[in-house]
LUMVEX-8471 format. One record per atom (N, C-alpha, C): z, x, y. Coordinates in steps of 0.05 Angstrom, whole numbers, padded with zeros to 5 digits, always signed. Example, Ala and Ser with C-alpha at 12.3 -4.5 7.8 and 13.67 -1.06 7.14 Angstrom:
BEGIN
+00156+00264-00114
+00156+00246-00090
+00156+00264-00066
+00142+00257-00045
+00143+00273-00021
+00157+00258+00001
This chain:
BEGIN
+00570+00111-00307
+00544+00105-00319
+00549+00095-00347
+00538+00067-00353
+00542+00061-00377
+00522+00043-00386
+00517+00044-00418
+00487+00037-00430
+00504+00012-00445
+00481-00008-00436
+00495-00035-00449
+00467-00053-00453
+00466-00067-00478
+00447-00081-00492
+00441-00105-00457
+00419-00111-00452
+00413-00127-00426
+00401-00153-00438
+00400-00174-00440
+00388-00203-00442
+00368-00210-00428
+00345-00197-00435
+00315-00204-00428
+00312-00233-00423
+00326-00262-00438
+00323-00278-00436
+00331-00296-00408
+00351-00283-00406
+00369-00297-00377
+00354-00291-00354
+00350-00301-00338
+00339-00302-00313
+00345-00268-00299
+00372-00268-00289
+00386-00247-00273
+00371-00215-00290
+00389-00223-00318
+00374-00190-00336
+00347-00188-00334
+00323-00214-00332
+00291-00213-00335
+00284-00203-00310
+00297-00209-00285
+00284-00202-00266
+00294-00171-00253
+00315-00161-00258
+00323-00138-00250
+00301-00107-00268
+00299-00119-00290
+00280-00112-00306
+00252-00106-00296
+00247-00128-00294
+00215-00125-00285
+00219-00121-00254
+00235-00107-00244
+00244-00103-00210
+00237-00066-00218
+00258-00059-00251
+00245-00030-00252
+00226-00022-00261
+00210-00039-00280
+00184-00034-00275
+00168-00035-00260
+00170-00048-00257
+00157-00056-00226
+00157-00027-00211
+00170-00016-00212
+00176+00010-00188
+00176+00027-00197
+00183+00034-00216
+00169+00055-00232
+00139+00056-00244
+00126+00035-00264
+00098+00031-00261
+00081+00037-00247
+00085+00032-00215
+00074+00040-00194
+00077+00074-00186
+00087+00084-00195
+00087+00115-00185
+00074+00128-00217
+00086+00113-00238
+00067+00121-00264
+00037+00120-00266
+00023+00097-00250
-00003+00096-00243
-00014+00113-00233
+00001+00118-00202
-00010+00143-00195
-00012+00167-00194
+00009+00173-00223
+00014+00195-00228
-00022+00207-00256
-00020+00185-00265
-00039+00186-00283
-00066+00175-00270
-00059+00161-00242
-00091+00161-00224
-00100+00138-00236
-00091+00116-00252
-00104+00089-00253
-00097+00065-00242
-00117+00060-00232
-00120+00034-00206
-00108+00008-00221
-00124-00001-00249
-00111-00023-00260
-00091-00017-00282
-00070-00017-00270
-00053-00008-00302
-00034-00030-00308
-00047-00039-00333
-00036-00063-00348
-00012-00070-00346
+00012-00049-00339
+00039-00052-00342
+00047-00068-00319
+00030-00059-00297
+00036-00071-00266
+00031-00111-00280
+00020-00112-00288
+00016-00146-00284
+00038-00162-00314
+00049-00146-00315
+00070-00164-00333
+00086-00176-00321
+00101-00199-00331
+00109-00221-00314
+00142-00223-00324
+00145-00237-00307
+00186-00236-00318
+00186-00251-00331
+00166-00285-00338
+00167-00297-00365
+00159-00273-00396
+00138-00256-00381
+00128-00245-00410
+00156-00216-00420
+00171-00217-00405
+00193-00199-00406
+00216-00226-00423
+00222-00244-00405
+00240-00264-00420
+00230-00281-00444
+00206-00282-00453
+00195-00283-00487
+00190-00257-00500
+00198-00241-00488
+00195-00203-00515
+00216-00212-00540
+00203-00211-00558
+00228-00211-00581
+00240-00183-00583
+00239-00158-00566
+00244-00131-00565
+00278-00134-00553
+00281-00109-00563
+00307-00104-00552
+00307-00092-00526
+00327-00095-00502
+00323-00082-00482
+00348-00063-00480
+00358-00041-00468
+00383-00031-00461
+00370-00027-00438
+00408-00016-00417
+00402-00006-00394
+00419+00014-00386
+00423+00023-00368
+00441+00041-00358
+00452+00028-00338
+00470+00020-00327
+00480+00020-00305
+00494+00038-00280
+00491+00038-00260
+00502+00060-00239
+00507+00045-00226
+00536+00045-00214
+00551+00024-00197
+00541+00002-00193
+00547-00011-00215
+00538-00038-00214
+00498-00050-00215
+00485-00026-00206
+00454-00031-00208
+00438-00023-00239
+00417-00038-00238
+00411-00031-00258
+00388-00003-00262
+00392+00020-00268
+00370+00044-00257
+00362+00052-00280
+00364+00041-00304
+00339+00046-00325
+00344+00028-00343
+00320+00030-00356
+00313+00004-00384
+00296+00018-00408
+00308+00019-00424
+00296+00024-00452
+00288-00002-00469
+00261-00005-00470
+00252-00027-00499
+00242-00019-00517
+00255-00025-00541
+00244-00017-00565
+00241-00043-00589
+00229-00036-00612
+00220-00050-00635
+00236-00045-00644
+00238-00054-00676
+00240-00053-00698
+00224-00056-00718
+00208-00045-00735
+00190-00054-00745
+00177-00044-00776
+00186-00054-00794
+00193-00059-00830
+00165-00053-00838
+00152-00030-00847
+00122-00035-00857
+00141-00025-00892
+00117-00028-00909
+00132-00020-00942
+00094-00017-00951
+00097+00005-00960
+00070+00012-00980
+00081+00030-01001
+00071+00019-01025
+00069+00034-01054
+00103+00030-01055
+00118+00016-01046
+00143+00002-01062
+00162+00026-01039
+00152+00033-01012
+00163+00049-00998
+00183+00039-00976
+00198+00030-00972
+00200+00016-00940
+00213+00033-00917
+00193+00035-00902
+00197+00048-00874
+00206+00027-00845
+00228+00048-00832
+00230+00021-00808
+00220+00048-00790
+00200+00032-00765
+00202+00052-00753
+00210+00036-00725
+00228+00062-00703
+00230+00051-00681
+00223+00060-00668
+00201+00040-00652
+00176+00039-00626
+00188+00041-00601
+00188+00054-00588
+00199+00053-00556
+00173+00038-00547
+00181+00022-00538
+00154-00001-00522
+00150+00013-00494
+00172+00019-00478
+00179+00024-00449
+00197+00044-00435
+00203+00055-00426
+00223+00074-00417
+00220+00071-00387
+00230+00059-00364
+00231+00062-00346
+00258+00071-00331
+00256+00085-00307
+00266+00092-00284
+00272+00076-00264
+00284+00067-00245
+00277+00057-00216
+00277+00098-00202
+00262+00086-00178
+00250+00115-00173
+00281+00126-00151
+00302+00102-00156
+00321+00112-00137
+00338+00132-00159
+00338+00136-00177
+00358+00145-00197
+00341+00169-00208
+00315+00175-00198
+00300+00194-00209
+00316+00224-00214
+00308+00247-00231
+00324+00260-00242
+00355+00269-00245
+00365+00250-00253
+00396+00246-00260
+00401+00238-00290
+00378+00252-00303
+00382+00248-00332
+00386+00213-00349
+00374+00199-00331
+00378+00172-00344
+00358+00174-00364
+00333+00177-00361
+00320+00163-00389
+00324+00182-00418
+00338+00208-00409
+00350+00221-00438
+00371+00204-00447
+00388+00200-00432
+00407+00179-00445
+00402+00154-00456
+00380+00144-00446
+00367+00123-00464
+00353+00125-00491
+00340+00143-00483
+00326+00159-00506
+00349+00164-00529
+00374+00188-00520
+00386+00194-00541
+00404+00167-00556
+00412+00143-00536
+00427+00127-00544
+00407+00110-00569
+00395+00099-00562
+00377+00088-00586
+00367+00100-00615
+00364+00134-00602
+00365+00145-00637
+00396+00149-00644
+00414+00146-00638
+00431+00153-00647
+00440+00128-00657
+00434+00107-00652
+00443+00074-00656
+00428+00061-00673
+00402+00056-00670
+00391+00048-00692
+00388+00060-00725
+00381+00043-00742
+00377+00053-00769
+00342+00046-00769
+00329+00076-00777
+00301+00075-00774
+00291+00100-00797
+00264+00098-00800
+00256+00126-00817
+00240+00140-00795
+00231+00130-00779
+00220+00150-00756
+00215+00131-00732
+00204+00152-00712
+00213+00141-00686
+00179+00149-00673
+00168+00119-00655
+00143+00131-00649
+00141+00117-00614
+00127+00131-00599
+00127+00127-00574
+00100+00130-00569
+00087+00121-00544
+00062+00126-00528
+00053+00124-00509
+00040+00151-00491
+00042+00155-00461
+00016+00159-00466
+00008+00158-00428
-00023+00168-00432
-00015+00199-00431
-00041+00206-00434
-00047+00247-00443
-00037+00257-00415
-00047+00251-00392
-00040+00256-00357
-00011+00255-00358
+00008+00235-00372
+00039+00236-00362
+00054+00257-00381
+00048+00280-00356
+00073+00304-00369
+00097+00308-00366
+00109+00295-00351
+00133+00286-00352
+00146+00270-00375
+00130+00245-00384
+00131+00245-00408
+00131+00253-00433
+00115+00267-00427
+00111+00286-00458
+00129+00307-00456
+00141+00319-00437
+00156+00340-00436
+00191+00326-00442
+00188+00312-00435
+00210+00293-00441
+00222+00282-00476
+00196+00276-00482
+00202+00258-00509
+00198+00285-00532
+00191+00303-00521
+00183+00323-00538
+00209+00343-00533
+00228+00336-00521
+00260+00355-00515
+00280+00336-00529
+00262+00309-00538
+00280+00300-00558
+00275+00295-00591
+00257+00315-00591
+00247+00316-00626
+00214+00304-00628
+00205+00283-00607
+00177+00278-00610
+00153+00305-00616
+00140+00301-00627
+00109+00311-00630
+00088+00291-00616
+00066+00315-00603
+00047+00296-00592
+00024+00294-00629
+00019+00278-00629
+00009+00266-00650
-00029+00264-00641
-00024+00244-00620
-00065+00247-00612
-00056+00236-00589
């Protein structure tokens, strides 16, 4: 199992991508019970224009999770903060609990240079929150 930066731009990395969202999304919907969930209609062009970073995990050769995150420079009163946004955390639902999205999770804070770190799920995904919250997250609102 190994975490390696993926090329959202290239065809092969864009579509394997939106293959795990794709499949995970769909069980996140109905986990939280919403019929239209925005994430389902993203497209593999709008994945191969993200200026975001993607990682992945690999397991023999497949790709079974994707981490996207920001980077993102705000500065007030002569302050400058980076903070890093997890945009995404997905699963394919074949790799489900085998500890992939902690490893994504921990690989990115441990790699980036940031002043804090912000994420967002709906209130319904407790899996999520139980998750991001065993890696230092607070639920905030």
């Amino acid at each position: 199992m190994m975490i390696q930066k993926l090329n959202n731009s290239a065809s092969e990395d864009s579509q394997q991508i939106y293959q795990v969202f794709q499949s995970s999304y769909k069980i996140e919907a109905d986990l939280i019970v919403v019929e239209n969930f925005p994430s389902l209609s993203r497209t593999v062009e709008q994945i191969q224009q993200s200026s975001n970073e993607f990682y992945g995990v690999i397991v023999e050769g497949e790709l079974a999770g994707v981490i996207e995150i920001s980077l993102n420079e705000s500065s007030a009163q002569d302050i400058s903060n980076t903070a890093l946004e997890i945009e995404s955390l997905m699963v394919s639902p074949l790799f489900f609990k085998q500890g992939i999205a902690s490893r994504l999770i921990e690989f990115v804070l441990q790699n980036k240079a940031f002043e804090y770190a912000i994420v967002e799920t709906a209130a319904l995904n407790q899996p999520a929150i139980k998750l991001y919250e065993k890696h230092g997250f607070r639920v905030f609102k």
